[in-house]
C-alpha positions in Angstrom: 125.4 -180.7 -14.4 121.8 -182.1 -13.9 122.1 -183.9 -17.2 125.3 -185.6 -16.7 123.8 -186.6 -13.2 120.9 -188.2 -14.8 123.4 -190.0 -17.4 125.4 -191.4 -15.0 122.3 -193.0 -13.4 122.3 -195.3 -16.2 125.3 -197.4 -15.2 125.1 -200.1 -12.6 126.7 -199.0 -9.5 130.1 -199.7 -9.0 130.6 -201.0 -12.7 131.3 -198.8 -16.1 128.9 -201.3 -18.2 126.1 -199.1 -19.0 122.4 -201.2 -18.4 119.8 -202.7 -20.9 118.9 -199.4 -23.6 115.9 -197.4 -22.4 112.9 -196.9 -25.0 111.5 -193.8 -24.9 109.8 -191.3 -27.4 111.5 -188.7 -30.2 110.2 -186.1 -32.5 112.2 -183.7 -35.2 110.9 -180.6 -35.5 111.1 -178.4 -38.6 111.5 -175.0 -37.0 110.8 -171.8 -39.2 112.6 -169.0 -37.6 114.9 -166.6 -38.9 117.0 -169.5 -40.0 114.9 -172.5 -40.5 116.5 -175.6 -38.8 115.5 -178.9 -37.2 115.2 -179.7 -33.7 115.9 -183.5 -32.8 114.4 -183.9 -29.1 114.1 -187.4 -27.0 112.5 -187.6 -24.1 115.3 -189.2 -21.5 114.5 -189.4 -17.9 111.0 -187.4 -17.8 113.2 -184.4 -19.4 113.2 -183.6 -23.2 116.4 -183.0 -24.1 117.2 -180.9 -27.6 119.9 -180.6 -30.4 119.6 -178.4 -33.0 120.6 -179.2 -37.1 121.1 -176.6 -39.7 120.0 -179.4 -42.6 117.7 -182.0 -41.9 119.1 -185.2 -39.9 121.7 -188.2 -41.7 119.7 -190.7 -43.7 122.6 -192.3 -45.2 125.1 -194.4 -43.0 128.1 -192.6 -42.5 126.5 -189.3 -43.1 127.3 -187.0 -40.0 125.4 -183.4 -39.2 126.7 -180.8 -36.6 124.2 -180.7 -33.3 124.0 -178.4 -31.0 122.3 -178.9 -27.6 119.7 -176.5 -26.8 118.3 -175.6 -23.3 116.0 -178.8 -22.0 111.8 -178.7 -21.7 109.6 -180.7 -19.7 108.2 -183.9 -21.7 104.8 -183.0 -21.9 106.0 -180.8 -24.8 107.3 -183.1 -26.3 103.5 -182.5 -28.9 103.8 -178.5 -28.7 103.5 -176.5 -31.7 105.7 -173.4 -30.3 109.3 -173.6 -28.6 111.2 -170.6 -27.7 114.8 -170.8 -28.1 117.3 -168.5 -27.2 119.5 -168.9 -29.8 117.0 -169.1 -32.8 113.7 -167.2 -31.0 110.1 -168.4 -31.8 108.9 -169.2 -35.0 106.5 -172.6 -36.6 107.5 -175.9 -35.6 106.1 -178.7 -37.2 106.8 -182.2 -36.5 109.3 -183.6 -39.4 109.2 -187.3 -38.1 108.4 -189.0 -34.7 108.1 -192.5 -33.4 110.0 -194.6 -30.9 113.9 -194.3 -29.8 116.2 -196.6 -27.5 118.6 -194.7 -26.1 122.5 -196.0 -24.8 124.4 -194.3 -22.8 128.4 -195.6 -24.0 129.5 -192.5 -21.8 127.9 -189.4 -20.9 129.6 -187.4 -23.9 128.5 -190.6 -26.5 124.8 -191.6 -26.6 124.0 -194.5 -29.2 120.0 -194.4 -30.7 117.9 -196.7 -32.4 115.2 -194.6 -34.0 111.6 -196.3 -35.0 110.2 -193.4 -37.1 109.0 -193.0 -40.8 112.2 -190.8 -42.2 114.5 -191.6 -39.6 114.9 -195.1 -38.8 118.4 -197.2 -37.7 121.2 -196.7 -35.6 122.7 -193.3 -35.2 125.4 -192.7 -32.3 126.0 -188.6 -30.9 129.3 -187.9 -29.7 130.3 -184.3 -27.8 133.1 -182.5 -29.0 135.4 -182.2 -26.7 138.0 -180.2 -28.0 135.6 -178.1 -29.4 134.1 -175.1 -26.7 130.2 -175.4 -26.1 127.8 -177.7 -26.4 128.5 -178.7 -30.0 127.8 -182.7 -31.0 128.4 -185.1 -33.9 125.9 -186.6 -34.8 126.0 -190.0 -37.0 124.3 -192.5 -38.6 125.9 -195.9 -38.3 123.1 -198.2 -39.9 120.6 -199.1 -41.5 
């Protein structure tokens, strides 16, 4: 509920247009647990959100990778070496790829990115699935 709060603060009051895209800061983690995964997190609103990847994030446009949002951390840890997750547990995270982001907000269930990073660079969009229980995302690279 806190989240979609803070999303909604993007929009100009009284008016659906969402505002100028925020820059802000992202890193992928490579996270060696008991299934190795990567963690895409973006720091939004002093709050680092998280999704979760079972393969490593779309390069090509078009591609599309499941995400699953994970709980939320403060954004000074946004540079920490350790993250305990509930669904995964601890384990080696190692910083994949990291740079700069603008963020969109089209609605608070579809974010659109700009990523500035040395693997991951262009525009991706994440959608929520709504007919689909959970937190579960699409996430999508649109360009180059």
């Amino acid at each position: 509920m806190a989240v979609q709060v803070k999303i909604l603060a993007y929009f100009n009051s009284g008016s659906k247009h969402p505002i100028r895209p925020m820059r802000s800061r992202f890193v992928v983690h490579r996270h060696s647990t008991g299934r190795t995964h990567f963690d895409l997190r973006i720091v939004e609103n002093g709050i680092l959100r998280s999704w979760s990847l079972l393969r490593e994030p779309p390069r090509r446009t078009g591609e599309k990778r499941l995400a699953i949002e994970r709980e939320s951390f403060t954004a000074d840890s946004i540079d920490s070496q350790s993250f305990d997750e509930e669904a995964f547990g601890s384990g080696r995270v190692r910083a994949w790829d990291a740079g700069e982001v603008d963020i969109r907000v089209v609605s608070p269930a579809h974010l659109a990115f700009v990523f500035r990073g040395e693997r991951i660079s262009g525009s991706f969009e994440i959608r929520k699935m709504r007919w689909y229980p959970g937190n579960r995302w699409i996430l999508k690279k649109t360009s180059l």
